[in-house]
LUMMARDREN-762118 format. One line per field, with one value per residue (C-alpha): x, z, y; residue number from 1. Coordinates in Angstrom, 3 decimals. Example, Ala and Ser with C-alpha at 12.3 -4.5 7.8 and 13.67 -1.06 7.14 Angstrom:
2
px	(12.300, 13.670)
pz	(7.800, 7.140)
py	(-4.500, -1.060)
k	(1, 2)
This chain:
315
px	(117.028, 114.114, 112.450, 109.737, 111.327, 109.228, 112.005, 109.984, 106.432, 103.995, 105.742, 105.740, 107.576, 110.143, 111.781, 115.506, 117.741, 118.770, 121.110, 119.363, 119.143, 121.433, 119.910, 121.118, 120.891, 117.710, 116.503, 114.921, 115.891, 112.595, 111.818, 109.005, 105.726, 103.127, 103.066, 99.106, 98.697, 97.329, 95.707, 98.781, 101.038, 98.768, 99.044, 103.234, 103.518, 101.257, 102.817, 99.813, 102.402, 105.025, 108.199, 108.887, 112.390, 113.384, 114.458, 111.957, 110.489, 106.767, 104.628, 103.699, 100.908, 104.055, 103.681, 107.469, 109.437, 113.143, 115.365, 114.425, 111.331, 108.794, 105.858, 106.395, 103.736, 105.588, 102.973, 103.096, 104.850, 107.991, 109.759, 109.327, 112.021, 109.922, 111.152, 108.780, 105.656, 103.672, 105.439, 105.792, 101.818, 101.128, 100.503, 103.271, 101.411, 101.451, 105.338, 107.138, 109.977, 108.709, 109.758, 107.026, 107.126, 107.424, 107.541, 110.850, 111.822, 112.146, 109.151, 107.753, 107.709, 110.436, 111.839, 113.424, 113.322, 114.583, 112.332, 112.377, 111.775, 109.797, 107.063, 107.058, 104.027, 103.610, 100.858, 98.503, 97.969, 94.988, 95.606, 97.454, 100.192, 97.948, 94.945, 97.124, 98.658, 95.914, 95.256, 98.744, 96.996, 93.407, 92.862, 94.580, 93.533, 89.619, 90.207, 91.732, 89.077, 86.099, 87.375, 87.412, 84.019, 83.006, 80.110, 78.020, 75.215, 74.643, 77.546, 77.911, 81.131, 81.954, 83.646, 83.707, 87.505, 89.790, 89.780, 85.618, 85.374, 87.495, 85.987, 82.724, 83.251, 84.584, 81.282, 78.775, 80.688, 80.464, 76.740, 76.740, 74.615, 76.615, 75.502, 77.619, 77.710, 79.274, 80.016, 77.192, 75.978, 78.863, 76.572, 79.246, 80.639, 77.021, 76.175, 79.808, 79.066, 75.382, 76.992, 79.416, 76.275, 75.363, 71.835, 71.833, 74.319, 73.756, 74.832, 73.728, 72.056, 71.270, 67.509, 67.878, 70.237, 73.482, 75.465, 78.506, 80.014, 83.729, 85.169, 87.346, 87.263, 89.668, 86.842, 86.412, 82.700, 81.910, 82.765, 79.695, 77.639, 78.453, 78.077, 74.462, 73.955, 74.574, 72.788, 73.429, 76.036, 77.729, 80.963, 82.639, 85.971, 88.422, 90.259, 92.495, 95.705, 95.252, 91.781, 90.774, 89.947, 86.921, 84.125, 82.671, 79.553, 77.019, 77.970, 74.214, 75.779, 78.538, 76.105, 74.038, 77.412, 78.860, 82.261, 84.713, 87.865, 90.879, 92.662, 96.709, 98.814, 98.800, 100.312, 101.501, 98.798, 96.353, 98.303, 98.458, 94.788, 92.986, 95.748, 94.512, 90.606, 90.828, 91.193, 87.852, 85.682, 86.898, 87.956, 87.774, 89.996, 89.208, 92.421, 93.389, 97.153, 99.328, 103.146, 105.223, 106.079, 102.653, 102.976, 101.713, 99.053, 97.671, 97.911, 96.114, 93.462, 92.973, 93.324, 90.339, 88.337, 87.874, 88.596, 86.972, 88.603, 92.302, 95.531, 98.303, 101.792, 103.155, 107.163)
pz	(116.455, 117.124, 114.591, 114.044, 111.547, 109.106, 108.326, 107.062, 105.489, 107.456, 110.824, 113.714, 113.446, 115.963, 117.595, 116.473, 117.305, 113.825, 112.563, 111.834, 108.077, 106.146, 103.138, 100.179, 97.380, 97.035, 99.797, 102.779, 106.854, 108.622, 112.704, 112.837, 114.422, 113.199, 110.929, 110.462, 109.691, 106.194, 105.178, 102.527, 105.288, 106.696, 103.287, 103.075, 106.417, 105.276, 102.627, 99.975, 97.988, 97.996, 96.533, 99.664, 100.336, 103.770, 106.235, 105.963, 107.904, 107.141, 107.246, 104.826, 106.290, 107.479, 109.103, 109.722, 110.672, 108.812, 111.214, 109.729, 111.152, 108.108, 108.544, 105.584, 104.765, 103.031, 100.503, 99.340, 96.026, 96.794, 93.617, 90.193, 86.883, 85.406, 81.606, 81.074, 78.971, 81.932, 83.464, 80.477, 80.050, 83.745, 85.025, 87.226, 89.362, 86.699, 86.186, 85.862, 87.983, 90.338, 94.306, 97.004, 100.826, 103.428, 100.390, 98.551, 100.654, 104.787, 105.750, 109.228, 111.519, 113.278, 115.010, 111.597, 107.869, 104.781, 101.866, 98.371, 99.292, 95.091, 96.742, 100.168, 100.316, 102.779, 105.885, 105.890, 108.200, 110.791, 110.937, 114.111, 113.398, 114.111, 112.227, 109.443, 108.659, 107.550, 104.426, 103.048, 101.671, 102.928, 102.293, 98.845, 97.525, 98.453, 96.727, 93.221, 93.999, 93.873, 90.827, 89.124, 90.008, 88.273, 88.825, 91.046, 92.811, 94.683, 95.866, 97.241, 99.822, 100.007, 103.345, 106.051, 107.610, 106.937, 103.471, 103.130, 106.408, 104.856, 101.470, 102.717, 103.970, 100.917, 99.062, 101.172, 101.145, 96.842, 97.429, 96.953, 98.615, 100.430, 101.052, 103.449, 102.813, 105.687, 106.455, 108.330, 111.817, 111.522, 113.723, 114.949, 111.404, 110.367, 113.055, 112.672, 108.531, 109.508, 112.288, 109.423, 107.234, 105.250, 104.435, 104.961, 106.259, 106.098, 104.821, 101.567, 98.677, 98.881, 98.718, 95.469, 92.423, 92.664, 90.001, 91.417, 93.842, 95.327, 97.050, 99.857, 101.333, 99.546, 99.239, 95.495, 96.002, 96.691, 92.871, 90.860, 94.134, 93.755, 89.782, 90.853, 93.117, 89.777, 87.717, 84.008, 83.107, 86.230, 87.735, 90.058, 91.375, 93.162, 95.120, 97.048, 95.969, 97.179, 96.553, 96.911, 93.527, 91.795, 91.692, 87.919, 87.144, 84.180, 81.363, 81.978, 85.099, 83.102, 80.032, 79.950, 79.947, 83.525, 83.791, 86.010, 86.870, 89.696, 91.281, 91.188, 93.468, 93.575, 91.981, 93.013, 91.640, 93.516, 96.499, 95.832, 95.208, 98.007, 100.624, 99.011, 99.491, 102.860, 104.475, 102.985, 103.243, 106.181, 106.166, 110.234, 110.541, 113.473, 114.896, 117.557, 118.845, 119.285, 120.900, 118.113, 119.698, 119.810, 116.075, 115.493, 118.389, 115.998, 112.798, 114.218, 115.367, 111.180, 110.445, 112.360, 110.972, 115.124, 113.712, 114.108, 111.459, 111.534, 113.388, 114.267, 115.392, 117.229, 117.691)
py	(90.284, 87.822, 86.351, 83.804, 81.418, 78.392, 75.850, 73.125, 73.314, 71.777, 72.474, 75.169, 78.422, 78.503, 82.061, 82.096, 84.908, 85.968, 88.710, 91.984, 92.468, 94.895, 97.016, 96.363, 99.215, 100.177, 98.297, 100.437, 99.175, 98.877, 98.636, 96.504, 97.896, 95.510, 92.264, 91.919, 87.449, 86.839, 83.450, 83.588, 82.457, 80.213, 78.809, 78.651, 77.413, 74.189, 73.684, 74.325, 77.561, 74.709, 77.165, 79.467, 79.785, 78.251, 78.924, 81.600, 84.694, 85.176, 88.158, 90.658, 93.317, 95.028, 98.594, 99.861, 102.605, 104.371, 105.369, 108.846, 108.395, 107.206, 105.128, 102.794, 100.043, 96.707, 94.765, 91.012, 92.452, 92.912, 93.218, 93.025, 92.860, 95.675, 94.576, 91.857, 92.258, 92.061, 94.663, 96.634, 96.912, 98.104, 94.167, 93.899, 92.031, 88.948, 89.338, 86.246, 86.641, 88.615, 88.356, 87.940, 89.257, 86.410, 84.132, 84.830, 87.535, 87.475, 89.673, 90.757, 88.386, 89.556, 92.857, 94.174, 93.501, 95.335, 95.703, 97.546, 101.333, 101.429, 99.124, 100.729, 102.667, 105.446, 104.975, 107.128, 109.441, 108.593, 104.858, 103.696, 100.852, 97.688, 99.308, 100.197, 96.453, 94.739, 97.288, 96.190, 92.863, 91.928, 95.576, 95.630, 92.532, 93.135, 96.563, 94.872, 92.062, 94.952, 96.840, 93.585, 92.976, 96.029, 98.354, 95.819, 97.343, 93.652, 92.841, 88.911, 88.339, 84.629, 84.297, 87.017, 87.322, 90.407, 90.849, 91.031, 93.332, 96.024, 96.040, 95.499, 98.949, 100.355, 98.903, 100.430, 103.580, 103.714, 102.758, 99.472, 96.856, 93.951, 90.299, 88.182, 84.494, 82.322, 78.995, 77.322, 77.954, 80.782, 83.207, 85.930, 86.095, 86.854, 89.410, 90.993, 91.571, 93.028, 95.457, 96.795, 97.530, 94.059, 94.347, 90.179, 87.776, 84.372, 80.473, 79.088, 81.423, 85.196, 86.180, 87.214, 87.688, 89.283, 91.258, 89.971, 87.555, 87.595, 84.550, 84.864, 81.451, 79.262, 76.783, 75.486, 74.516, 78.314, 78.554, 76.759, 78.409, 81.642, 81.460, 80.087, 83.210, 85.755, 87.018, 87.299, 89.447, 89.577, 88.357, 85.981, 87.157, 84.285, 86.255, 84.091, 83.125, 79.229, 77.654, 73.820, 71.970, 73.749, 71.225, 70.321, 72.287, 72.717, 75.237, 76.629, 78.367, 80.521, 80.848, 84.510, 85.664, 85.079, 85.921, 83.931, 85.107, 84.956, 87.566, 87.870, 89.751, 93.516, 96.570, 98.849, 101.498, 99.298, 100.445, 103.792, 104.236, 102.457, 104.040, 107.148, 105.871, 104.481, 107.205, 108.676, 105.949, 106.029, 102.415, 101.039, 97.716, 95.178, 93.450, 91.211, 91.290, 88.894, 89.083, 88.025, 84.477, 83.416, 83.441, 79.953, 80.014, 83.225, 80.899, 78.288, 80.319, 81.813, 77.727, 77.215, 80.451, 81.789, 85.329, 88.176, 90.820, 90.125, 89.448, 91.045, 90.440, 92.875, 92.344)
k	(1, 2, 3, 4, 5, 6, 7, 8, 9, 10, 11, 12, 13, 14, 15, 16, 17, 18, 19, 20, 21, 22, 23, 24, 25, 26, 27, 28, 29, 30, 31, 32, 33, 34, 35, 36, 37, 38, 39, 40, 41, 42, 43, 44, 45, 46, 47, 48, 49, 50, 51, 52, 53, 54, 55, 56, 57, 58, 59, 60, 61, 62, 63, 64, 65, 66, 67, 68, 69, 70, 71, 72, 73, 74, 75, 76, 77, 78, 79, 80, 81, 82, 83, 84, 85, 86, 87, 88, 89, 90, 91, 92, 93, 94, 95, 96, 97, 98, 99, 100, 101, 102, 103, 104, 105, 106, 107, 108, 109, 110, 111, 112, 113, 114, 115, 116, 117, 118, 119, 120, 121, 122, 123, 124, 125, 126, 127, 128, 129, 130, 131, 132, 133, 134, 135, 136, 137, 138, 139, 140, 141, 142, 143, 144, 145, 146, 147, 148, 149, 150, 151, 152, 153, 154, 155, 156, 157, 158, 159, 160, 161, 162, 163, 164, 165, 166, 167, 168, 169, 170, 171, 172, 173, 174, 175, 176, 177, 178, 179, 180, 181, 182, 183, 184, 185, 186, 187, 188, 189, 190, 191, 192, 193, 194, 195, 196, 197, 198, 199, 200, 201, 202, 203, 204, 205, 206, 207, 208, 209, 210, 211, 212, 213, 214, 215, 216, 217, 218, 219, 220, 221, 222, 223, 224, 225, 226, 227, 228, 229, 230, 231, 232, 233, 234, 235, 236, 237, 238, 239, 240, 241, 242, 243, 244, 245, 246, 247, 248, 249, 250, 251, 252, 253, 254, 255, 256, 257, 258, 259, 260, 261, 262, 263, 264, 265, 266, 267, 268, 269, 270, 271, 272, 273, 274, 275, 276, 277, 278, 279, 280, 281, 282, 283, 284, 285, 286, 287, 288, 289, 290, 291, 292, 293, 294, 295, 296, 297, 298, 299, 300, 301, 302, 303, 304, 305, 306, 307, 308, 309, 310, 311, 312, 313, 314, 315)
């Protein structure tokens, strides 16, 4: 099968003709429809999540079909030990050993891929292939991000890419009001968070207080800014898995009981739920496509933030 292969962090994918995987017990044989491109790979193929096995196939937005004919969705968690104490208390997403999609485990850049059929989850039904592979992890994660953030009636999105224009959607449809913070001079970012329903989209501070912020840029400075932008009482969610170093900033920001806090992974409850929600809302995901050996020519357009929703590989 082809296969878009990392190698070395901090260098190109290359295509490689690689043998087609074989399942292993438990494991589920998946045609590959649609690999959406997360900023986590962006990430392992730079070299800033420094432990991915290589050689490595990224990818883990992966929409596939059994040969029985399933639509099966594969998630960054790809396994778990399900012992742990973590595990044991419903946070498998903290578990200490457990194996990541296109990370420790070959994911979906490539024609075919095996995965763990417990943390397949099912597509559902209404959401074509490419629409449906961004909810397996920009989807997920701003969906764990927002329940973290709690009952927020002003809700602050730090960074407008995949993750913020799905749960931006999912805000607006609990009632919530959205404010989109981008990076400077960022004008289609801005205009593409008000046509999804932002009530303001802009750089720099909110016009007024919000009851929570959460970041999606892996930009540290957002941090002390964002803590500035809430009120007391309310939250700051981090929900990237990489972030540049957190600047230092006076304890006056997190006093009036601010809470700070990251975001880890997924379970797979998480996944259950907002696959069960998306449909409702109903969530509308904006993709471009790329042929799976423009892999890196995709990457490098999320490295320099020219995105517009997300990206998708298409095999």
């Amino acid at each position: 099968m082809r296969a878009m292969v990392l190698g070395q962090a901090g260098r190109l994918l290359s295509l490689q003709e690689v043998a087609t995987p074989e399942p292993q017990h438990g494991q589920v044989l998946l045609r590959v429809l649609a690999c959406g491109i997360c900023r986590t790979d962006l990430h392992i193929v730079d070299g800033e999540l420094d432990r991915p096995k290589v050689p490595l196939i990224p990818g883990h937005q992966i929409v596939g079909e059994t040969d029985d004919g399933r639509r099966l969705g594969v998630p960054w968690l790809g396994w778990t030990c399900g012992e742990c104490r973590y595990c044991a208390s419903g946070r498998e997403n903290l578990c200490d050993f457990a194996r990541f999609t296109g990370y420790d485990i070959d994911g979906g850049y490539a024609e075919w891929t095996v995965a763990d059929e417990r943390f397949c989850f099912p597509i559902p039904d209404g959401f074509e292939d490419l629409q449906a592979s961004p909810l397996l992890c920009a989807g997920l994660i701003g969906y764990r991000s927002l329940r973290l953030a709690g009952e927020a009636e002003r809700l602050g999105l730090y960074g407008f890419g995949a993750s913020a224009h799905i749960v931006a959607q999912v805000a607006l449809h609990e009632g919530r009001r959205v404010f989109a913070v981008t990076r400077e001079g960022d004008e289609d970012a801005q205009a593409f968070a008000r046509e999804l329903g932002a009530e303001w989209a802009g750089a720099g501070a909110p016009p007024e207080e919000l009851d929570a912020a959460i970041i999606f840029a892996p930009v540290g400075a957002l941090v002390p800014a964002a803590l500035a932008a809430v009120a007391k009482g309310g939250a700051v969610v981090c929900a990237g898995i990489h972030m540049s170093d957190i600047p230092s900033f006076p304890y006056e920001l997190l006093w009036g009981e601010r809470v700070l806090r990251s975001v880890a992974n997924l379970t797979r409850r998480d996944g259950d739920e907002f696959l069960a929600l998306a449909p409702r809302v109903p969530v509308c995901t904006h993709v471009e496509t790329f042929p799976l050996d423009q892999a890196n020519e995709a990457l490098d357009k999320l490295r320099r933030g020219d995105v517009r929703g997300a990206l998708v590989l298409v095999p």
